[in-house]
C-alpha positions as CSV (number, residue, x, y, z in Angstrom):
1,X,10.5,-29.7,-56.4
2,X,9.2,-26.2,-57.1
3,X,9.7,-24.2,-53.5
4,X,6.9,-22.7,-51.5
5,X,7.4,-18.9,-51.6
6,X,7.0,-16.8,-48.5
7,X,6.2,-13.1,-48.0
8,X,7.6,-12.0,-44.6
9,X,6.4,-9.0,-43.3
10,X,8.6,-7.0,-41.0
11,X,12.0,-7.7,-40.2
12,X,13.0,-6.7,-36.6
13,X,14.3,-9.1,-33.7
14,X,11.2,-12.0,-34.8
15,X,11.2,-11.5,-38.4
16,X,15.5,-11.4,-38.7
17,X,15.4,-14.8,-36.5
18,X,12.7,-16.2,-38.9
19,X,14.7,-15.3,-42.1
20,X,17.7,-16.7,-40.9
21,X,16.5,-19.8,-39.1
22,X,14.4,-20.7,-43.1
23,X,18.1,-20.5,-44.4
24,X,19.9,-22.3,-42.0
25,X,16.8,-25.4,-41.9
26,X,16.6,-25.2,-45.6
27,X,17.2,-28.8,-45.7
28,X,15.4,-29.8,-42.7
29,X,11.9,-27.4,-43.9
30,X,12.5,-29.3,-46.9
31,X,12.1,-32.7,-45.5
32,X,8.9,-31.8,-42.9
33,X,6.7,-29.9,-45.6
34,X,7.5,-32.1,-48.7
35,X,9.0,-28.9,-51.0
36,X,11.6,-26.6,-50.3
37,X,10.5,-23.1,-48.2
38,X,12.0,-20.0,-49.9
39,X,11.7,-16.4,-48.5
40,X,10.9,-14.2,-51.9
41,X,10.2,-11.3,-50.4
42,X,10.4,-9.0,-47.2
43,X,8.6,-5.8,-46.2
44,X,9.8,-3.5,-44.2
45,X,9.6,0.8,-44.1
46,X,13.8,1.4,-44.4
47,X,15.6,-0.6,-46.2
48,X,18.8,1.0,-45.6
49,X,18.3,-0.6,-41.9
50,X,18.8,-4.3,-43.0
51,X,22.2,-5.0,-44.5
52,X,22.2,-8.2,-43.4
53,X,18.8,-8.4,-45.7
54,X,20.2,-9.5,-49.2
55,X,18.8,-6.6,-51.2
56,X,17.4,-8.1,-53.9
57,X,14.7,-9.7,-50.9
58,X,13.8,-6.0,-49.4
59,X,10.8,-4.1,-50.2
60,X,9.0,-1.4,-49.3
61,X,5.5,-2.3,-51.2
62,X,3.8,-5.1,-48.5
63,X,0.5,-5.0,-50.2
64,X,2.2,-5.2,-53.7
65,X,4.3,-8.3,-51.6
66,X,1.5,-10.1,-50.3
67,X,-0.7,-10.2,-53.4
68,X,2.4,-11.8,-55.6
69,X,1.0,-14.4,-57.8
70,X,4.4,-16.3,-57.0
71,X,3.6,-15.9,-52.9
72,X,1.8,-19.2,-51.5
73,X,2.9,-18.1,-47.7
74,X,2.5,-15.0,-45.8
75,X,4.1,-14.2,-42.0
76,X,3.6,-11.3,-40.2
77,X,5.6,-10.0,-37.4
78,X,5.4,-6.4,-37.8
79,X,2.4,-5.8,-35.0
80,X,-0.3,-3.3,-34.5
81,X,-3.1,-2.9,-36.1
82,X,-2.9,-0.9,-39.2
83,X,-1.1,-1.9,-41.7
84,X,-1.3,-5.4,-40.5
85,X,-4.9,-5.8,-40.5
86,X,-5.1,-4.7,-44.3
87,X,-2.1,-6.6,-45.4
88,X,-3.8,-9.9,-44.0
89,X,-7.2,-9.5,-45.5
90,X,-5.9,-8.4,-48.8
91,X,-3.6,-11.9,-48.4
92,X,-6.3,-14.2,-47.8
93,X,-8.5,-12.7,-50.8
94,X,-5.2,-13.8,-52.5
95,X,-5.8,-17.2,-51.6
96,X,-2.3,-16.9,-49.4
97,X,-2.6,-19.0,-45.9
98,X,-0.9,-16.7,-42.7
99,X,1.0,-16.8,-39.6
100,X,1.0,-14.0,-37.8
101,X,2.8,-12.9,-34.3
102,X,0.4,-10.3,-33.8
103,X,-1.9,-10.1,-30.5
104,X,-2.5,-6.8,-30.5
105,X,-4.6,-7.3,-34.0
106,X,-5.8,-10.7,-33.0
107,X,-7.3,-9.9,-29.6
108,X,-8.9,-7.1,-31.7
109,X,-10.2,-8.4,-34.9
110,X,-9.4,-12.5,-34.2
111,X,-13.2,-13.3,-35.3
112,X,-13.1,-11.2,-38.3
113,X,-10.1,-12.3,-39.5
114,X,-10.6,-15.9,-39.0
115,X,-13.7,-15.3,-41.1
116,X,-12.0,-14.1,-44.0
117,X,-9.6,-17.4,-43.6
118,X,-12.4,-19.7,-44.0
119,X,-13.8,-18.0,-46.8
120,X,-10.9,-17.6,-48.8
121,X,-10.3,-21.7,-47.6
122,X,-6.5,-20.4,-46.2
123,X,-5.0,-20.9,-42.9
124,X,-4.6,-18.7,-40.2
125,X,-1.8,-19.8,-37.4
126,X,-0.6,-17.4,-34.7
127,X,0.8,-19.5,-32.0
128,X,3.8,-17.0,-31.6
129,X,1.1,-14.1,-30.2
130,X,1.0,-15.4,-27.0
131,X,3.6,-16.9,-24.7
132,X,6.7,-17.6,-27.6
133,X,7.8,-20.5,-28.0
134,X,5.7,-22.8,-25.6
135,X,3.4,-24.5,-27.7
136,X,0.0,-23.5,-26.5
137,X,-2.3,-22.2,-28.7
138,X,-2.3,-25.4,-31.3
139,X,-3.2,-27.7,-27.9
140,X,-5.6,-25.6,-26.9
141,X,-7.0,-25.4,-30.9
142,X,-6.5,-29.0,-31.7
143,X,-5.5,-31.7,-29.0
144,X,-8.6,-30.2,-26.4
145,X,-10.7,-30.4,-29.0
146,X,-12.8,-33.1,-28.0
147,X,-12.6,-31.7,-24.1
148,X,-14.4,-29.0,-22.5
149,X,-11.9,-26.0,-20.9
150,X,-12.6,-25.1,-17.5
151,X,-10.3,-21.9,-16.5
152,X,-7.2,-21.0,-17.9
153,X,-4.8,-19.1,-15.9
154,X,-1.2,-17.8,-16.7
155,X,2.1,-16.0,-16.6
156,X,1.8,-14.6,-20.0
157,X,4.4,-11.5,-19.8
158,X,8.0,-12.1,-18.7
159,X,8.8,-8.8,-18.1
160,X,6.1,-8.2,-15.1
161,X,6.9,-11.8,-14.0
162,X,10.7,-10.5,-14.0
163,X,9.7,-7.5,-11.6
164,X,7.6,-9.2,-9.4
165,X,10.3,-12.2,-8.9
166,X,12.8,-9.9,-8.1
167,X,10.9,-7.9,-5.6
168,X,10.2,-11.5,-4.0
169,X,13.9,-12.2,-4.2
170,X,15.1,-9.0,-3.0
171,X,12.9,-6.9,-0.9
172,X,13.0,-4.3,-3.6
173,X,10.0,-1.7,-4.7
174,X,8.6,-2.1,-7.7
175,X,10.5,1.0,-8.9
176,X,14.2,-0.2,-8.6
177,X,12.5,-4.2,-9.9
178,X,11.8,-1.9,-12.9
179,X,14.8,-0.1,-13.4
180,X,16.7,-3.6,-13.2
181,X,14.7,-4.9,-15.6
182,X,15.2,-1.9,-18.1
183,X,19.0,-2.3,-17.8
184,X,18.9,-6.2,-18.6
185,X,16.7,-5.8,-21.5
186,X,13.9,-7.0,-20.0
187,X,11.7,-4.0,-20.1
188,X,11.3,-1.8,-22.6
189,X,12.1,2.1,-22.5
190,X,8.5,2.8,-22.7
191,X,7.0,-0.4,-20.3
192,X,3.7,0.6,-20.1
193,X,2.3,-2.0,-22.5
194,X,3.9,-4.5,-20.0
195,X,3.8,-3.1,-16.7
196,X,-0.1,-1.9,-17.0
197,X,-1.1,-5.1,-18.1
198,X,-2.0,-4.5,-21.8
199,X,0.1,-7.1,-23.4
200,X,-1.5,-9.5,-21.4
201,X,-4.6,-8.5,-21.8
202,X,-4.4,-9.2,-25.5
203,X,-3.2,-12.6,-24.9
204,X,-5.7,-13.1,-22.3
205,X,-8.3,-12.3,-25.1
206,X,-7.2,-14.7,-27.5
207,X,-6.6,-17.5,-25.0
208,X,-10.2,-17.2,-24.3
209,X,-11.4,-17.0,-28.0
210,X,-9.6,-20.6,-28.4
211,X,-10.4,-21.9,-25.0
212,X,-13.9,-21.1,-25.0
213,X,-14.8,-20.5,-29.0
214,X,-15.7,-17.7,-28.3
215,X,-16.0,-14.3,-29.5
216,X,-13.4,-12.2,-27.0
217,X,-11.8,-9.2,-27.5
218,X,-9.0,-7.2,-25.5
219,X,-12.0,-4.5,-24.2
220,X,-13.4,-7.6,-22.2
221,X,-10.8,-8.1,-20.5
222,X,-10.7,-6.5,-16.6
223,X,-7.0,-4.7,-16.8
224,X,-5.3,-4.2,-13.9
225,X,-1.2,-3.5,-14.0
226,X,1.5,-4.3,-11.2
227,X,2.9,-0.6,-10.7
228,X,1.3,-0.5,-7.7
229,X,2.2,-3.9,-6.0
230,X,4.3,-2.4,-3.1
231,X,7.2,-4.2,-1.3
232,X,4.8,-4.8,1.7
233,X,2.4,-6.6,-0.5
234,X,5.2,-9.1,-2.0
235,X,6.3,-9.4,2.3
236,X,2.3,-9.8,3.5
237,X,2.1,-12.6,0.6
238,X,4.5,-14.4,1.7
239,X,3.5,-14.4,5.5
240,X,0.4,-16.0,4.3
241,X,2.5,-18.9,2.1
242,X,1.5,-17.2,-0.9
243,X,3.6,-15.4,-3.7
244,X,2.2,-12.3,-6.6
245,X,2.0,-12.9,-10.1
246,X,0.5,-10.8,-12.3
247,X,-2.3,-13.7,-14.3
248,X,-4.1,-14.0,-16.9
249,X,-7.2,-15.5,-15.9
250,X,-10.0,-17.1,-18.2
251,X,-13.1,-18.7,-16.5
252,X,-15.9,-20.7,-18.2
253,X,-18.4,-19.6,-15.7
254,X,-21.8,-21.2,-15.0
255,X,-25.7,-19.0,-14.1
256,X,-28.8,-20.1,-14.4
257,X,-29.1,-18.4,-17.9
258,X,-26.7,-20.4,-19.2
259,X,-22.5,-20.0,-19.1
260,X,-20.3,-17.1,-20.2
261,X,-17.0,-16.0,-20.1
262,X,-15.1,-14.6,-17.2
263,X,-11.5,-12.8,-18.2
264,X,-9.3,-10.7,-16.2
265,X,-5.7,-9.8,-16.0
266,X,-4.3,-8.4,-12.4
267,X,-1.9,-9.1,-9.7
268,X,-2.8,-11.9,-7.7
269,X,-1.6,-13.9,-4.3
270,X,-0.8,-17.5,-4.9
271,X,0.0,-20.4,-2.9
272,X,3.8,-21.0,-3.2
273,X,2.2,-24.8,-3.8
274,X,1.1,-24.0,-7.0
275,X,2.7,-24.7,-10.1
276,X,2.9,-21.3,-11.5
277,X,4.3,-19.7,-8.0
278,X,7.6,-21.7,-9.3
279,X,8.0,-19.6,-12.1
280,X,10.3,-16.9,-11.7
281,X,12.3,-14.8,-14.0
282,X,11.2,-13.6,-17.6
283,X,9.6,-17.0,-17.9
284,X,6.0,-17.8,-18.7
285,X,3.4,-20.6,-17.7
286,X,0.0,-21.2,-18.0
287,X,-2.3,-23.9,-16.1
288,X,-4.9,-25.7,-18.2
289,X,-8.4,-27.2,-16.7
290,X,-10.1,-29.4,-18.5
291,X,-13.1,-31.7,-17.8
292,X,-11.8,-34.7,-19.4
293,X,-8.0,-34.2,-19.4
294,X,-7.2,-32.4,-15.8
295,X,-4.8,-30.2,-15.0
296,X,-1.8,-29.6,-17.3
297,X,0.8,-26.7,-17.5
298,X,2.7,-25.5,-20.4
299,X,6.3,-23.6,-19.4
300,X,8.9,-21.8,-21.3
301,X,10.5,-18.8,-23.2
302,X,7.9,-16.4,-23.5
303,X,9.5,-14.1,-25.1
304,X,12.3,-13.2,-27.4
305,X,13.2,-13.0,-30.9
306,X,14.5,-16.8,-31.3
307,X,12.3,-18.5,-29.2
308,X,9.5,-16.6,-30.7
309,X,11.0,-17.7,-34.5
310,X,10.5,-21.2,-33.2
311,X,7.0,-20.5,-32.7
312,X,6.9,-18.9,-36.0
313,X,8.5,-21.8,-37.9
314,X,6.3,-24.4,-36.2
315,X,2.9,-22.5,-37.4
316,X,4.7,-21.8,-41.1
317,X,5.6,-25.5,-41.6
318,X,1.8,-26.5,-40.5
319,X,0.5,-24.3,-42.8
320,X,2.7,-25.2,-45.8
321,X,2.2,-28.7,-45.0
322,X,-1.4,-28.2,-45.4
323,X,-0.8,-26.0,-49.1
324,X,1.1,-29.1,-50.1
325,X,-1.7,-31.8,-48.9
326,X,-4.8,-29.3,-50.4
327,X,-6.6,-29.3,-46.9
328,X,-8.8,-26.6,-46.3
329,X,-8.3,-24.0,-43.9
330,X,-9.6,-24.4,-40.0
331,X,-13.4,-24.2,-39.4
332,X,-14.8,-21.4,-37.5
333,X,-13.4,-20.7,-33.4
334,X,-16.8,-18.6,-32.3
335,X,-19.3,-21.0,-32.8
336,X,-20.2,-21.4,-28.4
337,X,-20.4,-17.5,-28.7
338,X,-21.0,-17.5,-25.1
339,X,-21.3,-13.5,-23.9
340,X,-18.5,-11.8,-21.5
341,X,-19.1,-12.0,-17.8
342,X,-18.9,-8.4,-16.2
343,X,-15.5,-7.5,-13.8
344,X,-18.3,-6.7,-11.2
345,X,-20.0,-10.0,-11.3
346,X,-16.9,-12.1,-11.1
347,X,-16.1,-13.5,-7.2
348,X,-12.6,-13.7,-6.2
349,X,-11.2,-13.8,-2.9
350,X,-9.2,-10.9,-1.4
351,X,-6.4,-9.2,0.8
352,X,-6.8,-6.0,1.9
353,X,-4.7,-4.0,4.3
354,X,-6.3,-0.9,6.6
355,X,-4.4,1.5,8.6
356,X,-6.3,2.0,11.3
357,X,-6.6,3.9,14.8
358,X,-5.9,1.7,17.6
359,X,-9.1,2.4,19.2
360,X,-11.9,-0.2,21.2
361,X,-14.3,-0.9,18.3
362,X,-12.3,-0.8,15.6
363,X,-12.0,-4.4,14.3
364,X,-16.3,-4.8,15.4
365,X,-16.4,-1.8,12.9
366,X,-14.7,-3.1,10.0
367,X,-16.2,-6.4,10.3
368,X,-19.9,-4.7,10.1
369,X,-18.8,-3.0,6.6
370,X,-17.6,-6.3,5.4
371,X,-20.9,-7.7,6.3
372,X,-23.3,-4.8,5.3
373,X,-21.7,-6.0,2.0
374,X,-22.1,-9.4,2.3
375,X,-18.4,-10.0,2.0
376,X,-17.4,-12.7,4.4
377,X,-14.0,-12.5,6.4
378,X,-11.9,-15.7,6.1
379,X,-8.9,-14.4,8.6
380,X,-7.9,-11.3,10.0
381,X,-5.0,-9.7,12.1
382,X,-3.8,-7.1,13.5
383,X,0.2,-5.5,13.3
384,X,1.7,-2.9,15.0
385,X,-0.1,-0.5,17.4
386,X,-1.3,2.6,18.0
387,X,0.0,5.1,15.0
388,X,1.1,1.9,13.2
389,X,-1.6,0.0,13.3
390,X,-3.0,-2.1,10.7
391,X,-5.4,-4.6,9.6
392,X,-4.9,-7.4,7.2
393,X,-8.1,-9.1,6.1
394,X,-8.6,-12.2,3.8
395,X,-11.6,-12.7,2.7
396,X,-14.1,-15.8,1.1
397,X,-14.9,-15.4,-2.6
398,X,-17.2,-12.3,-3.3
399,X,-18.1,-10.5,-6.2
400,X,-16.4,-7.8,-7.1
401,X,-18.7,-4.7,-7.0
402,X,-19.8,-6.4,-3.3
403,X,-15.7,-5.6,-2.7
404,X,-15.6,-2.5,-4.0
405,X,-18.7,-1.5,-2.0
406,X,-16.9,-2.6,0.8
407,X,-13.9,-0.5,0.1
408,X,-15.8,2.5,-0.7
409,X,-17.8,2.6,2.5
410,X,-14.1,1.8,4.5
411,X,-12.5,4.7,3.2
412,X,-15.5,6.7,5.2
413,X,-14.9,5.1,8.6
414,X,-13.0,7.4,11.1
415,X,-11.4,4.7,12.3
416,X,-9.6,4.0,8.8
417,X,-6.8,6.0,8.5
418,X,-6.4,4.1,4.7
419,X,-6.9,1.5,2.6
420,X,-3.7,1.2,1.9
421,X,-3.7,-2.1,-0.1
422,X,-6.4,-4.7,-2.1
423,X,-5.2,-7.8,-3.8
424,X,-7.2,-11.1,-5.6
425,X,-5.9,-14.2,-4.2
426,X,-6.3,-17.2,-6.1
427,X,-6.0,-20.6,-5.3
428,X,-6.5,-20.3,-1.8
429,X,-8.5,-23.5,-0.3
């Protein structure tokens, strides 16, 4: 049988798992897509930094790789945006189908490059860009889509969930969480991607693009990042039954003029009763609602360069399945094209701590803010007295700018010494 050729592109900790896990499943490839699966080629800028690369495979010249008239498949796992985006939209005018890893490109340019895929009748897969190996993405694509997705809400970066479980187990700051994490090769030297809440961000974006078929890109997506979850905030979380998890959350949100799309990525209080407060470590999770189908919850390796490969793998044998069959590529994802709900118009509930005098009046005071605002107070207590004083307030959903407003007009009082914490809390009944 004459083999399907690949292109890989890049060959770091995904792309070194993918070329060896197509050699050692030769047989097994062979038997799933209906021809043999044979790497031709692989890109990457120094070959003198893969010996374990047979060197008659290595290449420097992507674009000269990816337009091969011998290459049926292309992957991708190099990331970014340039020169990924070029190399994939000079392989579809090829008439070569894709998987990709990439959610930094996706959550950018997921509607234009899905476009050029059904034009040039290829297939585009990328279940690898956002959670590794759990299978989400396809579910969410294909077996929901006779159902209508509600919310969508996850754990989709292990090394944040890594720092926030340990501060949970250990009382620590988020500081030495971090530093723990960097020495187990959890976090990366530069963890800003993670730990500001970009990466997820990008997944967040292309969760809601399937999800909702809908056009949404990583700049609609409200970023917040955990470095400034303090040890108190872990401790006041769980006095309430509640842990923090730093969530991807995507909302199909009803208004009068119709629905739109609601997504945001922050650190949130949980109930230790749901699901996702249970997952701890470098593990992700994320919590489907769906009209027809209820509640279900996909768990697993998030990350890493096997478990990523898996995903890989899985995407490349659908897509050469499909090259053998003839079928077409996938039909467009945008067609609801439902708009992006503002940060500001989004209700949430809230926890916010105030140091405060201890001083007659003060709680009447604070209250009169919240409801000048027309943010409603679930619970409040105080701790401590007279220079440690403090208030903690939960309150009912309220939009955000009406929060904001609130906080704003706080940090005026005399009374307030500080606003010396605000955080979402979800799932509260």
């Amino acid at each position: 049988m004459t083999p399907l050729k690949v292109a890989l592109l890049g060959c770091g900790t995904v792309g070194s798992a993918v070329l060896r896990l197509v050699e050692e499943q030769a047989e097994d490839l062979t038997a799933r897509v209906g021809r043999p699966v044979e790497i031709v080629g692989v890109a990457v800028r120094r070959p003198d930094r893969h010996p374990e690369v047979p060197e008659g495979l290595l290449t420097t010249d992507a674009l000269g790789l990816v337009t091969r008239d011998d290459v049926d498949l292309v992957v991708e796992v190099i990331g970014g945006l340039e020169p990924a985006r070029t190399l994939l939209l000079a392989a579809f005018e090829a008439g070569k189908s894709v998987v990709s890893a990439n959610k930094a490109l996706l959550a950018e340019d997921g509607v234009a490059l899905h476009a050029a895929a059904v034009k040039a009748g290829v297939d585009l897969y990328y279940e690898a860009s956002v959670a590794g190996a759990i299978p989400l993405l396809r579910p969410l694509r294909e077996s929901l889509a006779g159902d209508q997705i509600r919310r969508v809400v996850g754990i989709v970066n292990g090394t944040t969930n890594y720092i926030l479980s340990r501060m949970a187990e250990t009382g620590a700051g988020f500081s030495e969480a971090l530093a723990e994490a960097t020495e187990l090769g959890y976090a990366e030297a530069d963890p800003t991607a993670d730990v500001d809440g970009f990466d997820a961000a990008a997944k967040g974006a292309i969760l809601a693009s399937l999800a909702f078929h809908s056009a949404v890109t990583a700049a609609d997506v409200h970023r917040e990042g955990i470095s400034a979850v303090t040890a108190t905030d872990v401790a006041r979380a769980t006095e309430i039954g509640c842990t923090v998890k730093l969530l991807a959350i995507c909302e199909r949100v009803p208004g009068e003029e119709g629905d739109s799309v609601a997504v945001r990525v922050h650190p949130a209080m949980i109930p230790t009763s749901h699901p996702l407060a249970a997952v701890g470590g470098a593990f992700n999770a994320v919590f489907v609602e769906a009209e027809a189908a209820g509640q279900l919850m996909f768990y697993g390796q998030g990350a890493g360069g096997e478990p990523t490969a898996s995903a890989v793998l899985g995407d490349l044998v659908a897509v050469a399945r499909n090259r053998v069959s003839g079928a077409a590529g996938a039909g467009p994802t945008a067609y609801a094209d439902l708009p992006a709900r503002p940060i500001a118009e989004t209700p949430t509930r809230y926890h916010v701590s105030l140091d405060v005098a201890d001083v007659p009046g003060v709680l009447a005071t604070v209250a009169t803010e919240f409801a000048r605002h027309e943010v409603s107070i679930a619970t409040v207590r105080q701790d401590g007295h007279g220079d440690a004083a403090t208030l903690v307030i939960v309150t009912h959903s309220a939009p955000d700018a009406a929060l904001s407003a609130t906080i704003a007009a706080l940090r005026e009082v005399p009374a307030v010494r500080g606003v010396t914490s605000v955080l979402r809390v979800e799932g509260l009944s």
